[in-house]
C-alpha angles and dihedrals in degrees: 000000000000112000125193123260097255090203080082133089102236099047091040097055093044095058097036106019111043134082113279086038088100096101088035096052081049099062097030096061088035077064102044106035121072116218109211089212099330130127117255126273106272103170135007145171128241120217125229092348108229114256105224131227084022111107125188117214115292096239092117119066088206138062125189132193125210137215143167116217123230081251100054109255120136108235121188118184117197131190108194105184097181118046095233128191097271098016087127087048102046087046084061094042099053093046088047096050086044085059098041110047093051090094120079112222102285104010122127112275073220089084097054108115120211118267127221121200103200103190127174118188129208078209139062111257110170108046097184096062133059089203116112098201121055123170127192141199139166104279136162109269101220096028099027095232125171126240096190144288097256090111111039115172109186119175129197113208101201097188081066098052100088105152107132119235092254079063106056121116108143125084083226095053095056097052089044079053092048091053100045102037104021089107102049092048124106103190138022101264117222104238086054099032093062088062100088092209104047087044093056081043085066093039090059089055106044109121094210082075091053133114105225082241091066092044089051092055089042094050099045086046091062097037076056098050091040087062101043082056088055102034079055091041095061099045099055083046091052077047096060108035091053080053105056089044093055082052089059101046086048082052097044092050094057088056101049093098088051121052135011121258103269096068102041091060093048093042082046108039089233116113129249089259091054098045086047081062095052093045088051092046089053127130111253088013130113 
């Protein structure tokens, strides 16, 4: 058996964002959101099912999936495969107009309902820290305390996430293991496969069960997606590597008065060409 790379949108929104996702999205977000003392999630609504095999242009390197719980509370699940210039911001922005634009104009800020941002990552976001799972809410900066729930932001980093299948015992765990590792998978694993809801998660995204309509979008999606990584991979190379130049010809001017050409540029790294035109470009020289 072959399985779609759920990190991409095709594949996502068809197991968590389509019509018959209703029993998977359950369990999937039993398994995500902690309760603090309330009862599991038992219905929910998704919004703006997904139509498959419709496909809308590949200009965005996310996709999210929304849901209203059967308490109320907003829930958007996100799945950001590039680590794009405003992607922190955007994530912020999106939980804050889903809270905001619930009220009608006049009606009592009483009714707003709070508002989770569930986001996994196919990058690292947060250096400092080896967790893979990091949650935040409004709290008091000096006593911690806490304003309220109503805006809850949690991010899965799934590059940190390194527990082997043999290893797996949480529920959690297994569905943090489905996302990352579902494509390059060639058979149902037992210990996944005894969750009934991650099991019919794998049956939704076996390619054997696929028009070749469906395969085509999927493919052209990741050959998308492929390219985006290294489009952004060179530039941050070309980045570098103009940085670290700049660096040696700082380092070579403050030793024009110093040494002779030659062994600026062997101490530097620059060539001799390159250091003559310094020297040229000198302050005070002509």
């Amino acid at each position: 058996m072959r399985f779609l790379d759920v990190k991409t949108d095709y594949a996502f929104k068809r197991v968590f964002g389509s019509e018959g996702s209703k029993p998977i999205l359950v369990g999937f977000l039993n398994a995500m959101l902690e309760y603090d003392g309330e009862r599991a999630i038992v219905d929910l609504t998704i919004v703006d099912p997904y139509q498959i095999p419709m496909l809308k242009g590949m200009k965005d390197t996310f996709v999210d999936v929304k849901a209203i719980l059967a308490s109320g509370k907003h829930v958007i699940i996100e799945m950001q495969v590039l680590n794009v210039a405003g992607f922190e911001k955007r994530i912020l922005h999106n939980a804050a107009k889903q809270y905001a634009t619930q009220l009608q104009k006049g009606e009592d800020y009483t009714l707003l309902n709070p508002v989770i941002a569930l986001t996994f990552t196919d990058f690292s976001m947060f250096d400092d820290s080896a967790e893979y799972i990091s949650r935040f809410r409004l709290v008091e900066r000096n006593r911690f305390i806490e304003y309220g729930d109503d805006v809850e932001l949690i991010f899965v980093e799934l590059p940190k996430f390194t527990l082997e299948l043999q290893n797996l015992h949480s529920i959690q765990d297994k569905w943090i293991y489905f996302i990352k590792n579902a494509g390059s998978l060639e058979y149902i694993p037992d210990n996944l496969a005894s969750d009934p809801c991650i099991n019919e998660a794998f049956t939704q995204i076996n390619e054997a069960a696929m028009t070749r309509e469906e395969l085509e979008i999927q493919f052209k999606r990741r050959d998308f997606i492929i390219m985006q990584r290294g489009s952004l991979m060179l530039a941050e190379t070309r980045g570098m590597e103009k940085g670290m130049e700049k660096a040696r010809e700082e380092v070579a001017r403050k030793l024009l008065d110093i040494l002779d050409d030659a062994t600026i540029a062997d101490k530097t790294g620059l060539s001799v060409d390159q250091v003559r035109q310094l020297r040229i470009g000198a302050p005070g020289r002509i």
